[in-house]
N, C-alpha and C positions, 0 to 999 in steps of 0.2 A: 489418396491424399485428402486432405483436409485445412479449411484456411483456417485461420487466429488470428488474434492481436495479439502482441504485449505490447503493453504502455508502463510509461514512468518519468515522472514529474516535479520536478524543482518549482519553486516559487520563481525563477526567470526565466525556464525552459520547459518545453515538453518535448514527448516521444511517442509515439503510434506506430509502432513496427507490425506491420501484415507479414504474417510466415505460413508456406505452407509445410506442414507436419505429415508423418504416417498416421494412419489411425491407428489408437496404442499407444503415441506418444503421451509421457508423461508431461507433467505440466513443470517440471523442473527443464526437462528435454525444450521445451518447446523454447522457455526463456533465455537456454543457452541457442538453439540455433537462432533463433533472433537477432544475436551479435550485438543488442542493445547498449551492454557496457562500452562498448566502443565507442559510443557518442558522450557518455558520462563520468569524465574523471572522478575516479574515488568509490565511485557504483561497486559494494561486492555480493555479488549473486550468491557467493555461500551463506551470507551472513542475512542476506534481505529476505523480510516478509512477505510472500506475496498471496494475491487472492484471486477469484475470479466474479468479477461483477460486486465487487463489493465485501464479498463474503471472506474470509479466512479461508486459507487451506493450510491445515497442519499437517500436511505427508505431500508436499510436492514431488517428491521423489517417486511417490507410488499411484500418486491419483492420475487417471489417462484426463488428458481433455477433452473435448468434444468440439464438433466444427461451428466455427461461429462464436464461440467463447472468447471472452477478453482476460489475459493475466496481465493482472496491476502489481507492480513489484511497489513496497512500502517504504518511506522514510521510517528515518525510527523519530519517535516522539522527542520534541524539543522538551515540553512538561508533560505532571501526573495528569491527566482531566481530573481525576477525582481530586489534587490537590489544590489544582484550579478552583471547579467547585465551593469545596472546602473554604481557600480563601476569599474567594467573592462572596459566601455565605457570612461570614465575619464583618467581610467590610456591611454589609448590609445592617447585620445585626446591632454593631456600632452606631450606624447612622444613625438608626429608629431611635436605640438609647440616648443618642445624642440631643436627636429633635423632643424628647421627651423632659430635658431636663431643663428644655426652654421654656 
């Protein structure tokens, strides 16, 4: 056996679930024996992002985890960042033009 976390996290709540797993457990496995959705209405573990330490994992289903790792399940994005960006770039650009024409 092997410890872990999963954590997951709301803007008014968080989660820290320590689960012990087989070694060989996948990192999708581990997030369901965690039971974590049960503390968060609305949480769906088919559809959620998750990573470890940060990182993305695109193959939860196949990637084993290792002892000691943390899986972070992901909101999905309110906005683009790139379109964030993008817009704060604009308003910048405006300003300057603007102070220029004083």
């Amino acid at each position: 056996m092997i410890n872990v976390e999963v954590a997951y996290a709301l803007p008014d709540k968080q989660a820290i679930v320590s689960v012990q797993v087989e070694k060989g457990c996948t990192v999708a496995e581990a997030v369901r024996l965690s039971g974590i959705e049960k503390q968060f209405a609305g949480l769906d573990l088919a559809e959620a992002k998750v990573g470890i330490f940060g990182k993305a994992v695109t193959k939860p289903g196949e990637q084993e985890i290792r002892e000691g790792e943390r899986v972070e399940i992901y909101r999905p994005l309110i906005a683009d960042p790139k379109e964030v960006r993008k817009v704060r770039a604009a308003k910048v650009k405006a300003e300057k033009a603007d102070k220029k024409k004083q």
